[in-house]
FINUZA-928811 format. One line per 8 residues: number of its first residue (from 1); their letters; for each residue x negated, y negated, z negated of C-alpha. Coordinates in nm, 2 decimals, always signed. Layout:
NUM = A = X,Y,Z | ...
//
This chain:
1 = XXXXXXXX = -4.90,-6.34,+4.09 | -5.29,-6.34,+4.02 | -5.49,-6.07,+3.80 | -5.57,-6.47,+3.55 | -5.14,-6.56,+3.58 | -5.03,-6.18,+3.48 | -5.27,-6.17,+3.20 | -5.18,-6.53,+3.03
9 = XXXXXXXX = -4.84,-6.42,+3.05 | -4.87,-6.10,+2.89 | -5.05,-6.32,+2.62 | -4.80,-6.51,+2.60 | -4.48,-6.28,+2.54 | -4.75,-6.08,+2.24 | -4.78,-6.43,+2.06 | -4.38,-6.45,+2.09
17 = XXXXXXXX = -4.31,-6.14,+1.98 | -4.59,-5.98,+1.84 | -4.61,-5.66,+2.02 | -4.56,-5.57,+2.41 | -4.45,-5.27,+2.58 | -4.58,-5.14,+2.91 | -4.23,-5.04,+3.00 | -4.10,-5.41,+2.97
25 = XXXXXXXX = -4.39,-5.58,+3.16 | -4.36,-5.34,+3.42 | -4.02,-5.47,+3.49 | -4.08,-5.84,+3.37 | -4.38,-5.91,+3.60 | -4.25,-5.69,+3.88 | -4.55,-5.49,+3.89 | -4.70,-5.09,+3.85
33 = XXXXXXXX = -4.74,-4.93,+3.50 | -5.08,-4.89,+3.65 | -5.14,-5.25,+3.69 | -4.99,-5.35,+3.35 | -5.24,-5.10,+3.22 | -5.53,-5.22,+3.35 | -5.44,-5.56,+3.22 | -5.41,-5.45,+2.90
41 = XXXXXXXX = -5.72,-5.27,+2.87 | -5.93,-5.58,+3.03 | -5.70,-5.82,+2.73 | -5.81,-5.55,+2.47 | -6.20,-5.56,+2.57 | -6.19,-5.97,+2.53 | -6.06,-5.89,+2.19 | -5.70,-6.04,+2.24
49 = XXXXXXXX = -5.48,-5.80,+2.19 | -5.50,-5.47,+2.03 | -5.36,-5.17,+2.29 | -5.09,-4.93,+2.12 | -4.92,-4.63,+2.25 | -4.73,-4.75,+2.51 | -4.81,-5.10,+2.47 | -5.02,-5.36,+2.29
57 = XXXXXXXX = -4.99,-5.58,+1.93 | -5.17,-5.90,+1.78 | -5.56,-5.79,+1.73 | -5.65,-5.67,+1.42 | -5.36,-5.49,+1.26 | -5.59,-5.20,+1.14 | -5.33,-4.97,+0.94 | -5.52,-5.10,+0.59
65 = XXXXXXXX = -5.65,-5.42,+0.68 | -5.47,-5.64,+0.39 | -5.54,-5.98,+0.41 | -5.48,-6.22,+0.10 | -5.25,-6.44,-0.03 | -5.41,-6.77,+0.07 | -5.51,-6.62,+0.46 | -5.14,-6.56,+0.48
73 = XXXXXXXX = -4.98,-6.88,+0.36 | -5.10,-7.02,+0.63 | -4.89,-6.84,+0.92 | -4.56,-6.87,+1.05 | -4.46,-7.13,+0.80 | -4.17,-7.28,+1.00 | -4.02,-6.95,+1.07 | -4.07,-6.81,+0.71
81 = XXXXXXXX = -3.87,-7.15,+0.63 | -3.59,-7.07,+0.89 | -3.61,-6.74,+0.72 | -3.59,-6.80,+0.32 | -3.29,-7.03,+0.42 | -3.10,-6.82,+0.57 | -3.14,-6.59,+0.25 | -3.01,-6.79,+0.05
89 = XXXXXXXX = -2.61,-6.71,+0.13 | -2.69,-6.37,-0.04 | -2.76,-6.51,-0.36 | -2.46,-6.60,-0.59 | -2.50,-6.70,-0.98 | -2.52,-6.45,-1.20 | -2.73,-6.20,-1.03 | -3.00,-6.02,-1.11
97 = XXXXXXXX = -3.27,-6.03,-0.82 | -3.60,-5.87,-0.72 | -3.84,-6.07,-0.50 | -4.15,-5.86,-0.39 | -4.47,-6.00,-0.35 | -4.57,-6.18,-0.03 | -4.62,-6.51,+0.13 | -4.23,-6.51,+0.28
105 = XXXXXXXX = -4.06,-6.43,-0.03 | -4.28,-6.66,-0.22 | -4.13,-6.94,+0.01 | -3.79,-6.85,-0.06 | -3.89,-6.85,-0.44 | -3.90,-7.17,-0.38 | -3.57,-7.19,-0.31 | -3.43,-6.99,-0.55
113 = XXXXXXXX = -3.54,-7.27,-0.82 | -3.24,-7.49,-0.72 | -3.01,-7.20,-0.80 | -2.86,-7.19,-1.15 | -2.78,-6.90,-1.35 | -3.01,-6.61,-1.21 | -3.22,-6.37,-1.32 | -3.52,-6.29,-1.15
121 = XXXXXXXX = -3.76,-5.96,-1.11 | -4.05,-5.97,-0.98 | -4.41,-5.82,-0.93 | -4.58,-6.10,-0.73 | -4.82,-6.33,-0.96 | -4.74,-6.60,-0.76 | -4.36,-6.58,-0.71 | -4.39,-6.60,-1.16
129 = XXXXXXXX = -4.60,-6.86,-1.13 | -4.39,-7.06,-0.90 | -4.07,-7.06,-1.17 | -4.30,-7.12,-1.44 | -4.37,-7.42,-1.33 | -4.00,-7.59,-1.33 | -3.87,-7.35,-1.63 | -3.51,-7.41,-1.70
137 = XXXXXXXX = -3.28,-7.26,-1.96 | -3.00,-7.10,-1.75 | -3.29,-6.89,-1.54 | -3.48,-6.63,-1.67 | -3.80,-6.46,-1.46 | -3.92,-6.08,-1.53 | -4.27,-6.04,-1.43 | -4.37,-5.65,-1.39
145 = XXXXXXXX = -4.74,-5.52,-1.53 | -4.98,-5.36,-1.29 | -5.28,-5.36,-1.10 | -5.34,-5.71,-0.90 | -5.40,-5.66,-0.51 | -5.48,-5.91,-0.24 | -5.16,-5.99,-0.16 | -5.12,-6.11,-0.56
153 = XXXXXXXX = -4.87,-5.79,-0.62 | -4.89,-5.63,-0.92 | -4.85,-5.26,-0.82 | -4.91,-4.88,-0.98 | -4.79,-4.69,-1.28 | -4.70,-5.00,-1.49 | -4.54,-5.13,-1.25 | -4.32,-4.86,-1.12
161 = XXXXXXXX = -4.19,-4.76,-1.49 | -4.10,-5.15,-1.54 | -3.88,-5.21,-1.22 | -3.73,-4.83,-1.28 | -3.57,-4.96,-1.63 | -3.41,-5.26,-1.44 | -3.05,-5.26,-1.22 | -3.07,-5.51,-0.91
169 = XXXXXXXX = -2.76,-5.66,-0.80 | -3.02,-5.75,-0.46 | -3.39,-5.70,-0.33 | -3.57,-5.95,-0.14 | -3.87,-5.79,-0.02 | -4.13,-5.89,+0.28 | -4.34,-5.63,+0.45 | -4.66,-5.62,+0.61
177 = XXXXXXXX = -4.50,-5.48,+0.98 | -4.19,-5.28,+1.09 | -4.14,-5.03,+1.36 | -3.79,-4.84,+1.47 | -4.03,-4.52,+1.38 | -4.24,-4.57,+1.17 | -3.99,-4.83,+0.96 | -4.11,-5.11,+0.73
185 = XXXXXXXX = -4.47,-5.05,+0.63 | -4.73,-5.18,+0.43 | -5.13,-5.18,+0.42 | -5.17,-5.05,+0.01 | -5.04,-4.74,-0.04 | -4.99,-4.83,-0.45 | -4.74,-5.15,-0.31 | -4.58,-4.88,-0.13
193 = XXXXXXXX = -4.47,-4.66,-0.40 | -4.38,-5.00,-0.63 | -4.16,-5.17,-0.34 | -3.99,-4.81,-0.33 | -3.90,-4.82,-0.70 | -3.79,-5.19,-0.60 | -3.56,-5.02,-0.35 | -3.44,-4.76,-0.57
201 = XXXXXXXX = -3.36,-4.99,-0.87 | -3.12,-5.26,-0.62 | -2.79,-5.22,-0.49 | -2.88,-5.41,-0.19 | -3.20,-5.42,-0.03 | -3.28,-5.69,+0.22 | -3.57,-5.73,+0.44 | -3.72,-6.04,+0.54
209 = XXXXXXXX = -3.99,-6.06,+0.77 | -4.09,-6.32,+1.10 | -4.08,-6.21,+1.42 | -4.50,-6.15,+1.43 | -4.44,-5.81,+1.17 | -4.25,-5.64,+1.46 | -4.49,-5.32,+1.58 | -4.73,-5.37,+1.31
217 = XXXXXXXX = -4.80,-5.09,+1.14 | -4.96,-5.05,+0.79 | -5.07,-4.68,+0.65 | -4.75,-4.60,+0.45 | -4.38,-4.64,+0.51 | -4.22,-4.79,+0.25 | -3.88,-4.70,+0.36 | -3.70,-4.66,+0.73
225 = XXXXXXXX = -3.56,-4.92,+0.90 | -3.20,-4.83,+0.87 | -3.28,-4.80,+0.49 | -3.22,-5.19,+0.51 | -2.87,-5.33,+0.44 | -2.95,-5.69,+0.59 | -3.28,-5.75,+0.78 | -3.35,-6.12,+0.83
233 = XXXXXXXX = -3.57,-6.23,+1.09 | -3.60,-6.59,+1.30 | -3.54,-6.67,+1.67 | -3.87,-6.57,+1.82 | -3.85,-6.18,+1.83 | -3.75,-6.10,+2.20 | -3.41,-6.03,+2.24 | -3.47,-5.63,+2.33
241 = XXXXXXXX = -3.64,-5.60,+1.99 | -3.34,-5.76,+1.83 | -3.15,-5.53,+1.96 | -3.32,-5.22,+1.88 | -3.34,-5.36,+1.51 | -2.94,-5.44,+1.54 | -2.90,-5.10,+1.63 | -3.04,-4.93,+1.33
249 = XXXXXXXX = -3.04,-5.22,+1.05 | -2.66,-5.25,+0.87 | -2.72,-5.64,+0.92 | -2.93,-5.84,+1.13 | -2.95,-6.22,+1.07 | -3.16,-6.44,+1.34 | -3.25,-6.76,+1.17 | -3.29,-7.04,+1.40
257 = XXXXXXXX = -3.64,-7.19,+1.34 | -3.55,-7.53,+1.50 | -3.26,-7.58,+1.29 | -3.40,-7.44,+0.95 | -3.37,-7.70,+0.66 | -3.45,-7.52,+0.41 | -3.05,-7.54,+0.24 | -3.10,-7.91,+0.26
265 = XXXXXXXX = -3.40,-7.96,+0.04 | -3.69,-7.95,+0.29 | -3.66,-8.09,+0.67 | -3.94,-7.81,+0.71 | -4.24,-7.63,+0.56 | -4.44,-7.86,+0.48 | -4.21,-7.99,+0.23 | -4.23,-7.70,+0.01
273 = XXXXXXXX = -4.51,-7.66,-0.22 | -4.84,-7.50,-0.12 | -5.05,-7.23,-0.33 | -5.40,-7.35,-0.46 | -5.64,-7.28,-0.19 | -5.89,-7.09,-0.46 | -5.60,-6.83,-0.48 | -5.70,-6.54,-0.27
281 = XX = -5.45,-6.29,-0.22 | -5.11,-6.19,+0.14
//
């Protein structure tokens, strides 16, 4: 295989999965560690991939780069569709929820409308804004006080003392990456502490995050991976990191993105509503 082949592969497989290990190329492309290496480090000084201990991730994931709202809505949208659908069988009516901020929970807000009978909590801006636009009767929506980051949270002291005086019968939250060591992280180290108290408050905490979070890493944990009841991801993480999460997660669910529907409702994410493109925040 040529030095040009190895390299588009290698591309190829980050895109898929969002992170590469040396150790699996090695054995993938039937080459030395050496070689894969070297490959890497030509990859990282074109500015396509970013290298890693012991492997490589999507170019910039600086530990505290947080991009908005709006940069974010953009990405993934079929799988974050595949995704919020599959969340849906956690939801019954009568329970009280917490939805985090983010661009994947935000989708399965949408969702959540067509339920009757729930209570939600929750500290994204846009998530509130969402319900308040269909209000009904038999659903009521809890918006936390706080300072407003990019990715339309609303986050610190407020915040925390809000969702601590709350019980969750389940927590939806999306992160920024997860690792199996360094867990399910985040880029703002006030979100961290208010997605804790998210954690804290629930009786059931459940991840949901597309296969492009998987080795990203953002400056503070907000809990470990096994620290997740159900993790829900979609079909594109490779197989041996699907494995790795199924080891440590109490659930993993793989949503299929080619068979996502969105519960019946959408035939796919173009169907669901899109934020205002003056909204900045991820």
């Amino acid at each position: 295989m040529l030095a040009s082949q190895r390299r588009s592969r290698i591309l190829e497989e980050l895109r898929r999965s969002g992170a590469v290990r040396v150790s699996a190329l090695v054995e993938r492309l039937g080459v030395s560690d050496m070689t894969v290496r070297r490959d890497l480090e030509v990859l990282a000084q074109q500015g396509k991939l970013q290298k890693v201990h012991g492997g490589a991730i999507l170019p910039g994931g600086r530990s505290t780069e947080e991009p908005g709202f709006a940069a974010k809505s953009n990405r993934e949208n079929a799988e974050k569709l595949a995704i919020a659908s599959a969340a849906l069988r956690f939801v019954e009516p009568g329970m009280a929820v917490g939805l985090s901020a983010g661009t994947t929970t935000w989708t399965f807000a949408q969702l959540l409308r067509d339920l009757p009978n729930i209570t939600v909590v929750t500290n994204s801006v846009q998530v509130a804004d969402l319900f308040s636009q269909r209000p009904r009767t038999d659903q009521t929506v809890v918006l936390t006080g706080g300072i407003r980051t990019p990715s339309e949270a609303l986050v610190g002291p407020f915040a925390v003392t809000a969702i601590r005086s709350v019980n969750l019968d389940i927590m939806f939250m999306g992160v920024h990456g997860m690792d199996v060591r360094s867990g399910f992280t985040t880029p703002n180290l006030m979100e961290a502490e208010t997605d804790r108290a998210f954690i804290e408050a629930s009786r059931r905490f459940v991840v949901l995050a597309d296969h492009t979070k998987y080795g990203v890493l953002g400056i503070s944990t907000i809990a470990d991976i096994e620290a997740a009841d159900v993790l829900i991801t979609d079909s594109g993480l490779a197989e041996e990191h699907q494995q790795a999460l199924r080891d440590r997660v109490g659930e993993l669910v793989v949503a299929d993105v080619k068979g996502a529907t969105s519960n019946g409702k959408a035939e796919s994410a173009t169907d669901l509503d899109v934020p205002p493109e003056s909204e900045a925040g991820a």
